[in-house]
N, C-alpha and C positions, 0 to 999 in steps of 0.2 A: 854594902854589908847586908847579910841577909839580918831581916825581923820575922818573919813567917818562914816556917815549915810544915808544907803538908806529904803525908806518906800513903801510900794506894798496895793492897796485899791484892795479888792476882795469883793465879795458874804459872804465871812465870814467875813469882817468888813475889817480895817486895820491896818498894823503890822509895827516895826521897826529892822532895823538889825545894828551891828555897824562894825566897823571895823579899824583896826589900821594901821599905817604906814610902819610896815613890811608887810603885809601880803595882805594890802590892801583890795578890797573888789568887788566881780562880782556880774551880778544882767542878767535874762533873762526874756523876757515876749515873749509869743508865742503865735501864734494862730496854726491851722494845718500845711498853708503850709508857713507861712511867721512869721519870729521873730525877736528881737534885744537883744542884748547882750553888756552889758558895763563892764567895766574893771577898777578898780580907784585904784590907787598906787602913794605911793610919789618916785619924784625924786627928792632924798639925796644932790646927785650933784650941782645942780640945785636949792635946797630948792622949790621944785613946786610940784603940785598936777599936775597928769598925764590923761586922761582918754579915755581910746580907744572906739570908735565904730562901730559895727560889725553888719551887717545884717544877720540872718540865714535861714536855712530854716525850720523853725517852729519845730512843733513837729513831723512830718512826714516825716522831709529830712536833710540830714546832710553838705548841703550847708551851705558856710560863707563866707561872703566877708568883705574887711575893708571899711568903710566907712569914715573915720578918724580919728584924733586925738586931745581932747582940752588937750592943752598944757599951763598953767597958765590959759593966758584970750586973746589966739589965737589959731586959728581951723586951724588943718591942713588936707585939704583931700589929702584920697590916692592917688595916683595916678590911681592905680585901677578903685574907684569910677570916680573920672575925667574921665576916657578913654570911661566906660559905660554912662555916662551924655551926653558926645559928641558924641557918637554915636548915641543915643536916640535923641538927637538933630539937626542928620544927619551934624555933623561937623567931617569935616575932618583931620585926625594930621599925 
């Protein structure tokens, strides 16, 4: 039984996908050199819907970083992304 639905609007109109609680469900959209990528999966534990986010590097590069995690109906950033934000913002840690 589906728990996720993700839907993608293109040039060829737009589509839906579904996706169930084991198996969960991933989704990419890309340009050449910059993309993102989501991840949705239940946690059993937890009884919550999980969902990571990842920046890539498009279709051209096989860069990825985590960008974070909505976790119920709180966002948790990487640390990763933190480090690069503060740096970008010439803050020091």
């Amino acid at each position: 039984m589906a728990h996720f639905r993700g839907t993608v609007q293109g040039s060829r109109g737009a589509v839906s996908r579904l996706g169930g609680k084991e198996k969960g469900m991933s989704a990419n959209v890309n340009g050449w050199r910059a993309g993102v990528r989501v991840h949705a999966y239940h946690l059993y534990s937890q009884d919550k819907d999980i969902f990571t986010i990842r920046i890539t590097g498009g279709s051209g590069s096989g860069g990825c970083y985590e960008v974070g995690t909505l976790s119920g109906d709180e966002f948790i950033p990487s640390a990763e992304t933190c480090a690069a934000v503060d740096k970008l913002r010439g803050v020091a840690k």
